[in-house]
PyMOL Python script that loads the backbone (N, CA, C, O; Angstrom):
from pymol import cmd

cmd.read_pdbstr("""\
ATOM      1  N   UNK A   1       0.819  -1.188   0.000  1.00  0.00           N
ATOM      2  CA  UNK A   1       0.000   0.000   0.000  1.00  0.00           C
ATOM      3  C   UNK A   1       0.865   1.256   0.000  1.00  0.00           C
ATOM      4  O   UNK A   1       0.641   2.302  -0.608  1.00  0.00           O
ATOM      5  N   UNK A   2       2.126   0.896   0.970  1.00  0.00           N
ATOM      6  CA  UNK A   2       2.789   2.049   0.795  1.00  0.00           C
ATOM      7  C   UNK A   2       3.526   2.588  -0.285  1.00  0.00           C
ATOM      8  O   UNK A   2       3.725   3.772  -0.556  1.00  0.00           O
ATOM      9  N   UNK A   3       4.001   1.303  -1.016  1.00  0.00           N
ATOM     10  CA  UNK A   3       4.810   1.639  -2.150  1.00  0.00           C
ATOM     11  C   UNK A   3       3.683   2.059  -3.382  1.00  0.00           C
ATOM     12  O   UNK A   3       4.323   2.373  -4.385  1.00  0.00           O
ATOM     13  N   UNK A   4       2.215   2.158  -3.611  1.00  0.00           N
ATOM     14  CA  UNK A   4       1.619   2.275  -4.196  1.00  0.00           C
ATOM     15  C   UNK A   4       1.162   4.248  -3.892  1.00  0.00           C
ATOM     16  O   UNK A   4       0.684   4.929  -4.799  1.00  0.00           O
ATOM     17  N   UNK A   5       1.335   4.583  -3.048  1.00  0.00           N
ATOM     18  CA  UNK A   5       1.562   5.873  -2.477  1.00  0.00           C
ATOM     19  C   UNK A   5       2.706   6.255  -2.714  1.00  0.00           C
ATOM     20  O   UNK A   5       2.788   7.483  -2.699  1.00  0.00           O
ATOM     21  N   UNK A   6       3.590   5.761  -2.919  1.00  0.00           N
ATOM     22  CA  UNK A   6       4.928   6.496  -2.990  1.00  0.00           C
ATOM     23  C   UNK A   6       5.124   6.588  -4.827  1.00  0.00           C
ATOM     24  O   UNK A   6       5.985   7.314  -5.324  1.00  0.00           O
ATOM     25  N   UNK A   7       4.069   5.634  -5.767  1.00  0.00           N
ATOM     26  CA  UNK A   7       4.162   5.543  -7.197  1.00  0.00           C
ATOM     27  C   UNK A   7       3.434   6.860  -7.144  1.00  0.00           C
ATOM     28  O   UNK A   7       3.953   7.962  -7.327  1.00  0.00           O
ATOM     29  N   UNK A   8       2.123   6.607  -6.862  1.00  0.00           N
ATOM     30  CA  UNK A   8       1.269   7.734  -6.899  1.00  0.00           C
ATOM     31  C   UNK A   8       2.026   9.712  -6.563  1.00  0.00           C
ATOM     32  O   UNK A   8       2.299  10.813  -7.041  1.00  0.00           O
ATOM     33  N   UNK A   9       2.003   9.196  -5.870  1.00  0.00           N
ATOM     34  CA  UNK A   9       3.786  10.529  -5.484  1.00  0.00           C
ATOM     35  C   UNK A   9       4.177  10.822  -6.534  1.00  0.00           C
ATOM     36  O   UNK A   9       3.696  11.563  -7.391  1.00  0.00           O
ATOM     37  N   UNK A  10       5.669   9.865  -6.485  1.00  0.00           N
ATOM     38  CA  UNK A  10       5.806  10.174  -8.070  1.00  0.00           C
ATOM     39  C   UNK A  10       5.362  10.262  -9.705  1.00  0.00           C
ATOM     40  O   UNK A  10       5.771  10.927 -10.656  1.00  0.00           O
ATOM     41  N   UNK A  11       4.553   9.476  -9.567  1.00  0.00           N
ATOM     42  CA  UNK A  11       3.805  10.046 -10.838  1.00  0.00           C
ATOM     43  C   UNK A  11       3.032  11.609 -11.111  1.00  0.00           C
ATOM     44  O   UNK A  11       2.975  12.363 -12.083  1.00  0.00           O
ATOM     45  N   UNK A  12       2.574  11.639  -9.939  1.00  0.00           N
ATOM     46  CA  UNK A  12       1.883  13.261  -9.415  1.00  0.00           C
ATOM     47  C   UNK A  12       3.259  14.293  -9.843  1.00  0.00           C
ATOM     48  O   UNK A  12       3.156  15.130 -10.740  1.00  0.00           O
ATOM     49  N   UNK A  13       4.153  14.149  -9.293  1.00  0.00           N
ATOM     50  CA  UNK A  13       5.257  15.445  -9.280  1.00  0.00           C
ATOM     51  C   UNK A  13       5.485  15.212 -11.030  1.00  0.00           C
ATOM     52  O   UNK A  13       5.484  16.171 -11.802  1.00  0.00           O
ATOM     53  N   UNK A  14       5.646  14.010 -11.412  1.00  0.00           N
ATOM     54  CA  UNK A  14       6.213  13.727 -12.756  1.00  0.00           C
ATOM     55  C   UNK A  14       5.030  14.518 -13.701  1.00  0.00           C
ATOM     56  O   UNK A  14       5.293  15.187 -14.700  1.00  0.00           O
ATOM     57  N   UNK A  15       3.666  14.283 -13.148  1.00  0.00           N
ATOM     58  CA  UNK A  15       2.750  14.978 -14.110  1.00  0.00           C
ATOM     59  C   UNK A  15       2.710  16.423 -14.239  1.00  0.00           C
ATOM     60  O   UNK A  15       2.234  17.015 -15.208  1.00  0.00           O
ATOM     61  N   UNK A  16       3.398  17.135 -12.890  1.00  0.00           N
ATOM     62  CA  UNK A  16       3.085  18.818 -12.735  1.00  0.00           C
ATOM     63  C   UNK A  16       4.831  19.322 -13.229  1.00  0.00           C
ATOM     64  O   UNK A  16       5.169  20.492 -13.405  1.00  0.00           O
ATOM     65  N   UNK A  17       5.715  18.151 -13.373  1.00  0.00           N
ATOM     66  CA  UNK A  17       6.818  18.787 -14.259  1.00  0.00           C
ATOM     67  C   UNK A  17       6.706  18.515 -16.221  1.00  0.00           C
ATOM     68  O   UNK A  17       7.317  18.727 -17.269  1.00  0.00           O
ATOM     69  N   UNK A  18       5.880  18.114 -15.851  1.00  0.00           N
ATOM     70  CA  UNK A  18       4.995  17.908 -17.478  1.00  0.00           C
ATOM     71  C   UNK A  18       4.682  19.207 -17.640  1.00  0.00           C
ATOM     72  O   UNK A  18       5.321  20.087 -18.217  1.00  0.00           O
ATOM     73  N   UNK A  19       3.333  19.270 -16.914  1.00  0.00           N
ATOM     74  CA  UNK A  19       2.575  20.516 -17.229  1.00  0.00           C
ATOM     75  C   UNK A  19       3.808  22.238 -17.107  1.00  0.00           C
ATOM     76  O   UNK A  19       3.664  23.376 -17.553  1.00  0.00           O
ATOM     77  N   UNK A  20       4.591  21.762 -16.524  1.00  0.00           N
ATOM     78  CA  UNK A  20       5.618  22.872 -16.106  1.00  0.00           C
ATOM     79  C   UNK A  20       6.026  23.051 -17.896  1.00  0.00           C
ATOM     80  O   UNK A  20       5.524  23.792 -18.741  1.00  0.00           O
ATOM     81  N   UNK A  21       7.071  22.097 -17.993  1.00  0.00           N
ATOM     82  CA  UNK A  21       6.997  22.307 -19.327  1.00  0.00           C
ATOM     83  C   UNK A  21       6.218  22.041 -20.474  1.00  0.00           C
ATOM     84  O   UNK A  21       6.779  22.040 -21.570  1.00  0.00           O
ATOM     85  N   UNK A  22       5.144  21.840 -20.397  1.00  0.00           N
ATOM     86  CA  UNK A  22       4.410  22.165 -21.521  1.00  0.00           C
ATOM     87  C   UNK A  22       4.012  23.368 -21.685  1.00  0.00           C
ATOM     88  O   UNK A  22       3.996  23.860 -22.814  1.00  0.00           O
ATOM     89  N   UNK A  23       3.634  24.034 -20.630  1.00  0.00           N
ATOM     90  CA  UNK A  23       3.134  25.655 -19.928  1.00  0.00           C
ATOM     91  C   UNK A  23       3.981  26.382 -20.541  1.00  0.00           C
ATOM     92  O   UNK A  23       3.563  27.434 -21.024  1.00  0.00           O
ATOM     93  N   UNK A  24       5.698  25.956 -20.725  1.00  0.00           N
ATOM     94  CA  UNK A  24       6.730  27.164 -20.841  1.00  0.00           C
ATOM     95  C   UNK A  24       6.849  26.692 -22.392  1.00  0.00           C
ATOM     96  O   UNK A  24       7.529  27.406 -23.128  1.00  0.00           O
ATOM     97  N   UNK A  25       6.155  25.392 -23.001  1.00  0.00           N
ATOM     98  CA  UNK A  25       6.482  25.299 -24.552  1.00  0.00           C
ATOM     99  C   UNK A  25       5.404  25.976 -24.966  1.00  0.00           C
ATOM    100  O   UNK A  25       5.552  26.576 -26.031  1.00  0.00           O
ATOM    101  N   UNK A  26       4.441  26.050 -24.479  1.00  0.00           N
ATOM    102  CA  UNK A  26       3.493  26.955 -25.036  1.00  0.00           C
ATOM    103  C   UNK A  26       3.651  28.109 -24.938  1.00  0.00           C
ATOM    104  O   UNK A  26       2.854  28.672 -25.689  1.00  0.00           O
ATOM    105  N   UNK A  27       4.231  28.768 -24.433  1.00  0.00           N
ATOM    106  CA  UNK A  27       4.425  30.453 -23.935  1.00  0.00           C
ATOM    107  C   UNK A  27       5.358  30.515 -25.020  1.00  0.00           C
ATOM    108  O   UNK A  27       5.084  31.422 -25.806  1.00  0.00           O
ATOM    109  N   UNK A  28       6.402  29.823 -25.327  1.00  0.00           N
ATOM    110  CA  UNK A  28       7.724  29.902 -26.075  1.00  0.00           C
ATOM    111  C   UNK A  28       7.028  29.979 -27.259  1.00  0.00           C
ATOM    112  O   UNK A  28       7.081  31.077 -27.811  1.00  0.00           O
ATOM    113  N   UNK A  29       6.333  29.039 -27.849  1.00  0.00           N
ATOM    114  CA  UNK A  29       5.597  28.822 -29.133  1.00  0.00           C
ATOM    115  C   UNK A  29       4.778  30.064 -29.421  1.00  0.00           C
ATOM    116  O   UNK A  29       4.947  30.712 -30.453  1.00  0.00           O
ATOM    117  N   UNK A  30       3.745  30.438 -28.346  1.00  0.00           N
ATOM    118  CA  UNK A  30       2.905  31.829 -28.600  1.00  0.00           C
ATOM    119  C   UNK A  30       4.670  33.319 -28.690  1.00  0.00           C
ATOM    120  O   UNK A  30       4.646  34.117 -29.627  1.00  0.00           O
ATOM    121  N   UNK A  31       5.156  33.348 -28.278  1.00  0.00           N
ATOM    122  CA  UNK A  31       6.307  34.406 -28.945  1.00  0.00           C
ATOM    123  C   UNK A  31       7.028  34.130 -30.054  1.00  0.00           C
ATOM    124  O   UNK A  31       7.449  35.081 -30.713  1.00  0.00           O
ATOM    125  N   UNK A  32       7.335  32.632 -30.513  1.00  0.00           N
ATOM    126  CA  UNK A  32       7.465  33.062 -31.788  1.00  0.00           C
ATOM    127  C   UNK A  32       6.367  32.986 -32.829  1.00  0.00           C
ATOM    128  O   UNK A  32       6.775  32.954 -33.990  1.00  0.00           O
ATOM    129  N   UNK A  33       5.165  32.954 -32.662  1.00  0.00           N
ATOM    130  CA  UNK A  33       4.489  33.291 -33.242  1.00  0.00           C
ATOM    131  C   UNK A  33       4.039  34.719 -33.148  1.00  0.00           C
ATOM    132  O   UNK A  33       3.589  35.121 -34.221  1.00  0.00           O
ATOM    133  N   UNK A  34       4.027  35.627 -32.156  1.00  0.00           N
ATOM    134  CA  UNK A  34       4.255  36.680 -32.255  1.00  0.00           C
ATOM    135  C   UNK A  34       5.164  37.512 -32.797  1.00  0.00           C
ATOM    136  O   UNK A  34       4.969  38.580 -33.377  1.00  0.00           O
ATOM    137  N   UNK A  35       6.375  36.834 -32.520  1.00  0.00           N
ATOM    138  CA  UNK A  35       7.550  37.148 -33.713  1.00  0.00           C
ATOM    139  C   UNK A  35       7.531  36.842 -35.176  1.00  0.00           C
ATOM    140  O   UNK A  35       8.061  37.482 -36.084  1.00  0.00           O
ATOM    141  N   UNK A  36       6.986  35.997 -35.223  1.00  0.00           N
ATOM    142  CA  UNK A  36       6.535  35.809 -36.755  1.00  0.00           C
ATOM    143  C   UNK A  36       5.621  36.549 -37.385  1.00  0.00           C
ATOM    144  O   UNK A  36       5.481  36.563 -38.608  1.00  0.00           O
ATOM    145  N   UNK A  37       4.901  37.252 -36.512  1.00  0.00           N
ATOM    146  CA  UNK A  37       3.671  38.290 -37.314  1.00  0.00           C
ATOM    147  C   UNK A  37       4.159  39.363 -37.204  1.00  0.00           C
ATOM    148  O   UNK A  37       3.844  40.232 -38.017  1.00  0.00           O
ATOM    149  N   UNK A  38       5.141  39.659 -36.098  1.00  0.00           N
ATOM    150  CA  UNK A  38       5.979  41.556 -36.708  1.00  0.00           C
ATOM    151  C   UNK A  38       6.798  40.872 -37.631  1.00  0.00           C
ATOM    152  O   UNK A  38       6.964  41.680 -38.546  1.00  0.00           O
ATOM    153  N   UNK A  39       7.341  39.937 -37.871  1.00  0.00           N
ATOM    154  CA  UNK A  39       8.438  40.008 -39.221  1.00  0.00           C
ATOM    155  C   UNK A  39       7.219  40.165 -40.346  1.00  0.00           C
ATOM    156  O   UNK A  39       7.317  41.020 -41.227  1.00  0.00           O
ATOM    157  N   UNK A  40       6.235  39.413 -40.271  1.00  0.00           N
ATOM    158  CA  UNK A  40       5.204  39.649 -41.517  1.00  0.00           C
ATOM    159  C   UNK A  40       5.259  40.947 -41.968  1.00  0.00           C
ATOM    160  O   UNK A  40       5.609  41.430 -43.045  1.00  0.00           O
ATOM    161  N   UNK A  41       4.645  41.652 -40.443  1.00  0.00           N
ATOM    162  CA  UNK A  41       4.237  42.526 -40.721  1.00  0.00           C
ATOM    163  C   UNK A  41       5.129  43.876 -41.229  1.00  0.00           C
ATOM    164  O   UNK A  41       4.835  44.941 -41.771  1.00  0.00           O
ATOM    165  N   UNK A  42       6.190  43.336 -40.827  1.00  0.00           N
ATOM    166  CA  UNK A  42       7.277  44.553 -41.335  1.00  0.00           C
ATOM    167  C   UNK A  42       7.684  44.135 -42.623  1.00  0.00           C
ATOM    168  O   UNK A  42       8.055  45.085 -43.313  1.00  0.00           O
ATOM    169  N   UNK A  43       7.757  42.712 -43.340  1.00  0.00           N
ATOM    170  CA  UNK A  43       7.839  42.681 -44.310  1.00  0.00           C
ATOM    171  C   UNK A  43       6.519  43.325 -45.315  1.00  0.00           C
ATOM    172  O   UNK A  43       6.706  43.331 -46.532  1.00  0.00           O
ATOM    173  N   UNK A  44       5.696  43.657 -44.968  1.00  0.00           N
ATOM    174  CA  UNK A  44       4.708  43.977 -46.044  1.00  0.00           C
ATOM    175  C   UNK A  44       5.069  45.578 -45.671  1.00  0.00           C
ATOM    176  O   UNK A  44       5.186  46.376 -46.601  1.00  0.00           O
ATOM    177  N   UNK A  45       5.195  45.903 -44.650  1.00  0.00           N
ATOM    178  CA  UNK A  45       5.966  47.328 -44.953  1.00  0.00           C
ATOM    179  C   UNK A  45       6.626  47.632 -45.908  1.00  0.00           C
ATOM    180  O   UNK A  45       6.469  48.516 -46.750  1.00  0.00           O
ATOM    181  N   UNK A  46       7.545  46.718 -45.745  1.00  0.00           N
ATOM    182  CA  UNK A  46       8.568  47.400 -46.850  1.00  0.00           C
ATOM    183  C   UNK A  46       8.213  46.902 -48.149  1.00  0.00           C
ATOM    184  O   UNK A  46       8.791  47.415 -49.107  1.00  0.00           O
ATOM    185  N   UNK A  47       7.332  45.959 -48.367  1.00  0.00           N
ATOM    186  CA  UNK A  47       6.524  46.069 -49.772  1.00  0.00           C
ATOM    187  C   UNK A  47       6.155  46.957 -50.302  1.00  0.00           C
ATOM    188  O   UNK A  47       6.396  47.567 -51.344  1.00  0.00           O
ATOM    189  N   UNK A  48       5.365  47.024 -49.301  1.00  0.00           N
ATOM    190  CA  UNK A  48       4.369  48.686 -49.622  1.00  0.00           C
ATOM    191  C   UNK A  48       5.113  49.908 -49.925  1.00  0.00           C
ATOM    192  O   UNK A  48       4.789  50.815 -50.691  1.00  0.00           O
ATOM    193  N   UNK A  49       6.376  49.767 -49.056  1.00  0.00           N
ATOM    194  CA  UNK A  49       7.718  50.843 -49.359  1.00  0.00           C
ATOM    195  C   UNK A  49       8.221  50.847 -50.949  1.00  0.00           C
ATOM    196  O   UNK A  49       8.262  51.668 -51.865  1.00  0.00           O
ATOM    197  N   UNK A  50       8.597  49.380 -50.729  1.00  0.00           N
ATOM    198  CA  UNK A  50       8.682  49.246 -52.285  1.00  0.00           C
ATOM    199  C   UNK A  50       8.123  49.796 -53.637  1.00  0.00           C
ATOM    200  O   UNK A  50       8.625  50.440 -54.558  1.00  0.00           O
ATOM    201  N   UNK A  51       6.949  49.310 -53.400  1.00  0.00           N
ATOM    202  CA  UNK A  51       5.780  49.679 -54.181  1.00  0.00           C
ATOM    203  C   UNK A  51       5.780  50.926 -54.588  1.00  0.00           C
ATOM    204  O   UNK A  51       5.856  51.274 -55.766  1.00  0.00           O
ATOM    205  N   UNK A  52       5.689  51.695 -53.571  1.00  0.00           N
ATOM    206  CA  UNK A  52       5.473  53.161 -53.395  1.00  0.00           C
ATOM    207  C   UNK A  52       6.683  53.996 -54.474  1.00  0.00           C
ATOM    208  O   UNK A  52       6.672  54.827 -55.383  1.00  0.00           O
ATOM    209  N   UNK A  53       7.600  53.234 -53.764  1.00  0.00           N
ATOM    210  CA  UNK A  53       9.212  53.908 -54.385  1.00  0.00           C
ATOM    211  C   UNK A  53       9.278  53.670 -55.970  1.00  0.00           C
ATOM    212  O   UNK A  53       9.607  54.546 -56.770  1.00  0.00           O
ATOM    213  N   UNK A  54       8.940  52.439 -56.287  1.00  0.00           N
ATOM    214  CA  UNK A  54       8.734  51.914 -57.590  1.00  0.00           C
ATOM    215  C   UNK A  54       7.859  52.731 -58.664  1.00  0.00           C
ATOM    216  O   UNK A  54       7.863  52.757 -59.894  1.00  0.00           O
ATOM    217  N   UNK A  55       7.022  53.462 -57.560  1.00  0.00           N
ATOM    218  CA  UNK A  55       5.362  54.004 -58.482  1.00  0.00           C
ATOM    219  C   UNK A  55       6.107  55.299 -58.488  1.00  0.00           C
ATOM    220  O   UNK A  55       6.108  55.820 -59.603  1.00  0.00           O
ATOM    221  N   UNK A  56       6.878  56.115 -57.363  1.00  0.00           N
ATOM    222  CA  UNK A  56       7.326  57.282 -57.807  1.00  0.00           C
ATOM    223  C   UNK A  56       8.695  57.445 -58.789  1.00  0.00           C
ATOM    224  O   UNK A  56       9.066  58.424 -59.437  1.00  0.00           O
ATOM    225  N   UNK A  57       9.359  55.969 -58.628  1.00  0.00           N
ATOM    226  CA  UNK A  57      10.482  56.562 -60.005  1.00  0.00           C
ATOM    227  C   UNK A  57       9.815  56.216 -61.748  1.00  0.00           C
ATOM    228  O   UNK A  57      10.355  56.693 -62.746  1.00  0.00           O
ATOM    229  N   UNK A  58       8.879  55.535 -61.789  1.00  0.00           N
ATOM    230  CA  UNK A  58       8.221  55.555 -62.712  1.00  0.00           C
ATOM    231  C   UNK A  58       7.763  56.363 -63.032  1.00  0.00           C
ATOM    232  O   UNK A  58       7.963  56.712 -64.195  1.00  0.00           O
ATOM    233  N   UNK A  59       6.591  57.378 -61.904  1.00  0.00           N
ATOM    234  CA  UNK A  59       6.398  58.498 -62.455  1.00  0.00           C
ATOM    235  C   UNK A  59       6.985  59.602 -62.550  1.00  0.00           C
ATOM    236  O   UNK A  59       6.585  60.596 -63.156  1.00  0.00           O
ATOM    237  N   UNK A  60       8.435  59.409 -61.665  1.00  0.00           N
ATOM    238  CA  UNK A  60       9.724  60.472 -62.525  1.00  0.00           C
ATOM    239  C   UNK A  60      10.267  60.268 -64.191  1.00  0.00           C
ATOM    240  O   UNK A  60      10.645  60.914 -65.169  1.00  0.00           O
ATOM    241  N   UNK A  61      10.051  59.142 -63.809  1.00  0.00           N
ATOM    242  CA  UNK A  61      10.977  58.339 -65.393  1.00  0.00           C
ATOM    243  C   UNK A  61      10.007  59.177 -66.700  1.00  0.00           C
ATOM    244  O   UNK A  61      10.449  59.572 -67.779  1.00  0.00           O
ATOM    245  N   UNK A  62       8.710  59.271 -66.235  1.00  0.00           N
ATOM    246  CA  UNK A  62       7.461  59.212 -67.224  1.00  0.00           C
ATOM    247  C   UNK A  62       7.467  60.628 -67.051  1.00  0.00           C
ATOM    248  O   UNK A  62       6.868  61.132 -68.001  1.00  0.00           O
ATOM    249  N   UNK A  63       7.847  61.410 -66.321  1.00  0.00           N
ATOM    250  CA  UNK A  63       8.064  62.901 -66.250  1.00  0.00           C
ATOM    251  C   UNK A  63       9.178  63.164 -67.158  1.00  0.00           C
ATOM    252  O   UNK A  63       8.993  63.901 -68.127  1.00  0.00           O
ATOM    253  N   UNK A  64      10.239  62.667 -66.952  1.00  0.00           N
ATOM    254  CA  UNK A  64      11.218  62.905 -67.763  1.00  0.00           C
ATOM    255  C   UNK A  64      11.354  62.526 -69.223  1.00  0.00           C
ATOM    256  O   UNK A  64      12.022  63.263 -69.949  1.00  0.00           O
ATOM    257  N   UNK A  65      10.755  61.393 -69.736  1.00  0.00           N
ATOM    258  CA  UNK A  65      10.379  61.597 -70.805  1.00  0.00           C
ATOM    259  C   UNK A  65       9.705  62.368 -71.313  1.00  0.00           C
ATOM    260  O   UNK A  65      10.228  63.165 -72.092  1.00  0.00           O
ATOM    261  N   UNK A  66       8.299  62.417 -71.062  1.00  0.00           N
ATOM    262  CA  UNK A  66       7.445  64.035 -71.493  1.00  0.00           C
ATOM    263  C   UNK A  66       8.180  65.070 -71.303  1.00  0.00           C
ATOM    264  O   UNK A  66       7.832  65.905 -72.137  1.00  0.00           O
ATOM    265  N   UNK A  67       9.075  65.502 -70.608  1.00  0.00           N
ATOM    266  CA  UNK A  67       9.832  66.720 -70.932  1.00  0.00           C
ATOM    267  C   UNK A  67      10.487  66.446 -72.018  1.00  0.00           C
ATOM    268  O   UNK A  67      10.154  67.085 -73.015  1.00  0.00           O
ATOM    269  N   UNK A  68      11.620  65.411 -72.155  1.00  0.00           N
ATOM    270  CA  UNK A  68      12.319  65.659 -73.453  1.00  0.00           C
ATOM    271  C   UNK A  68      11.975  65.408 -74.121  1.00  0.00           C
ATOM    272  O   UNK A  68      12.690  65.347 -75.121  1.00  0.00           O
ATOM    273  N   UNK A  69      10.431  64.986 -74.232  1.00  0.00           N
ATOM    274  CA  UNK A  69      10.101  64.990 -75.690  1.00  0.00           C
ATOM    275  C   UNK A  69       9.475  66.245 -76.148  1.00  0.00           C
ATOM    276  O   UNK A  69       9.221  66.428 -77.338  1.00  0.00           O
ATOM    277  N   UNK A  70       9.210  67.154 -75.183  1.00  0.00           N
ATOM    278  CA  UNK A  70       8.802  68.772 -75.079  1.00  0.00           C
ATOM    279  C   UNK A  70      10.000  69.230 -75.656  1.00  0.00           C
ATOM    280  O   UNK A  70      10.026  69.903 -76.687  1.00  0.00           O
ATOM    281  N   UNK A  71      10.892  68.918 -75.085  1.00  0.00           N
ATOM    282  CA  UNK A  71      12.064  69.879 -75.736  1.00  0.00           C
ATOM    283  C   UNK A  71      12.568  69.147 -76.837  1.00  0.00           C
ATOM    284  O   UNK A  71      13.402  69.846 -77.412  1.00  0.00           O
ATOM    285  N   UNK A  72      12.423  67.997 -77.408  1.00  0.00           N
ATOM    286  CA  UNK A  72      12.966  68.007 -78.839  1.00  0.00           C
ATOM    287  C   UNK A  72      11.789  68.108 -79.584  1.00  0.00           C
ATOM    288  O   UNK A  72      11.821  67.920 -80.800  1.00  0.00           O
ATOM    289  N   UNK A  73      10.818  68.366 -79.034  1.00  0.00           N
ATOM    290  CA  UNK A  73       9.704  69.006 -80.070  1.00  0.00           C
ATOM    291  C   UNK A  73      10.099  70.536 -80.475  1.00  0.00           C
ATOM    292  O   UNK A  73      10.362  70.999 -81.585  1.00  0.00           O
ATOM    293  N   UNK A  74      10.051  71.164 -79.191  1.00  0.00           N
ATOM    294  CA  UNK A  74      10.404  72.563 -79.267  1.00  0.00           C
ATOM    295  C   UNK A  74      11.619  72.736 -80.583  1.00  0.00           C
ATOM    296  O   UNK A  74      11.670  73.291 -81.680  1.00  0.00           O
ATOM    297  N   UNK A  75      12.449  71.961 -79.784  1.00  0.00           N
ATOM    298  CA  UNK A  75      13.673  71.929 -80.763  1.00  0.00           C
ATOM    299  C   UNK A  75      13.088  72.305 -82.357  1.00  0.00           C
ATOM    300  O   UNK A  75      13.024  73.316 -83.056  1.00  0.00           O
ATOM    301  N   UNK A  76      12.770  71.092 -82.461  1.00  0.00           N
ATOM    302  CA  UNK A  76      12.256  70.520 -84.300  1.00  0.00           C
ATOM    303  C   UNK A  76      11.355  72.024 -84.306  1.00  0.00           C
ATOM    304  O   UNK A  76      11.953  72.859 -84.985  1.00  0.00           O
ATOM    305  N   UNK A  77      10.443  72.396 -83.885  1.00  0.00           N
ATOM    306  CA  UNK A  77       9.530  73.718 -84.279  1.00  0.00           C
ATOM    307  C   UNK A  77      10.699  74.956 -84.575  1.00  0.00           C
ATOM    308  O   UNK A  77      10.499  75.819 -85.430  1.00  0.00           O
ATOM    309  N   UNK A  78      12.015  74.903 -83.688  1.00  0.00           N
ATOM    310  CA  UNK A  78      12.564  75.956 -83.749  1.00  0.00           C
ATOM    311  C   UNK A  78      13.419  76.058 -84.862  1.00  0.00           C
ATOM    312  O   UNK A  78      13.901  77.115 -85.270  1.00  0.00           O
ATOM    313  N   UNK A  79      13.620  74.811 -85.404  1.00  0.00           N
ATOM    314  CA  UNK A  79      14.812  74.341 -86.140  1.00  0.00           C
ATOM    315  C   UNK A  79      14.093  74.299 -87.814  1.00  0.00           C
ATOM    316  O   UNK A  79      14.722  74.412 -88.867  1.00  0.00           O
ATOM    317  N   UNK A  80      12.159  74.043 -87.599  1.00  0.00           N
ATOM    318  CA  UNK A  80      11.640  74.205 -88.798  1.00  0.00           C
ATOM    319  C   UNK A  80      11.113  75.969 -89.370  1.00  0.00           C
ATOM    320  O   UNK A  80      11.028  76.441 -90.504  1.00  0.00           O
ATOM    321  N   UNK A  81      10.872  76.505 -88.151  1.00  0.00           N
ATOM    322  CA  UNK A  81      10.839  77.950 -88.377  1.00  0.00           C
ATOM    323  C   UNK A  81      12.194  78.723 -88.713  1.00  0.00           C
ATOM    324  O   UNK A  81      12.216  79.827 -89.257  1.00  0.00           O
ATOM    325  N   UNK A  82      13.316  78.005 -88.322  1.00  0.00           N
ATOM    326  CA  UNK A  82      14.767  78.965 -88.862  1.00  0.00           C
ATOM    327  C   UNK A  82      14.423  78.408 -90.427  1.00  0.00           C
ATOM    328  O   UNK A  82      14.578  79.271 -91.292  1.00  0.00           O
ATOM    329  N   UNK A  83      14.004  77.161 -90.872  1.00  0.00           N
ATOM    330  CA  UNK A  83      14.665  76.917 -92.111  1.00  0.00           C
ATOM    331  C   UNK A  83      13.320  77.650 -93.070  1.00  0.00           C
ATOM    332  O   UNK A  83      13.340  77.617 -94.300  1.00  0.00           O
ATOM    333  N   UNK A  84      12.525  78.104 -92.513  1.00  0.00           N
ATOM    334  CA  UNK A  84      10.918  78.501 -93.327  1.00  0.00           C
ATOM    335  C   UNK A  84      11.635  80.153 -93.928  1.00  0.00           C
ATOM    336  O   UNK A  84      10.940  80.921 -94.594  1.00  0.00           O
TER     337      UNK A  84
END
""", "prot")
cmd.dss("prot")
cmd.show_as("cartoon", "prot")
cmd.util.cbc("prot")
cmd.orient("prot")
């Protein structure tokens, strides 16, 4: 009887150093999953950064063409009125 109390014992402590660490694998697991959603989330930042940066040198690029094509228009008008 006694040694059946003394299993019981130990099995008891053996079950609450279970739960000990399962408690701290779960806590561990919920932070990197929290860590995994600011990396998400900072990666779509800098998508969006991306994006953004991408949409404004395009619409420099697309600026800068329409100008020089303003000025070699100009040009050609100036260059067909000297020869008129």
């Amino acid at each position: 009887m006694e040694q059946l109390r003394l299993r019981k014992a130990e099995d008891d402590e053996a079950l609450k150093r279970l739960v000990v660490k399962n408690t701290e694998a779960i806590r561990k697991m919920a932070e990197l999953e929290e860590a995994l959603r600011q990396a998400g989330d900072k990666l779509e930042a800098v998508r969006v950064e991306a994006r953004a940066e991408g949409k404004a040198e395009a619409e420099k690029a697309a600026a800068d063409a329409a100008r020089e094509a303003a000025e070699e228009a100009e040009r050609a008008k100036t260059e067909a009125a000297a020869k008129a």
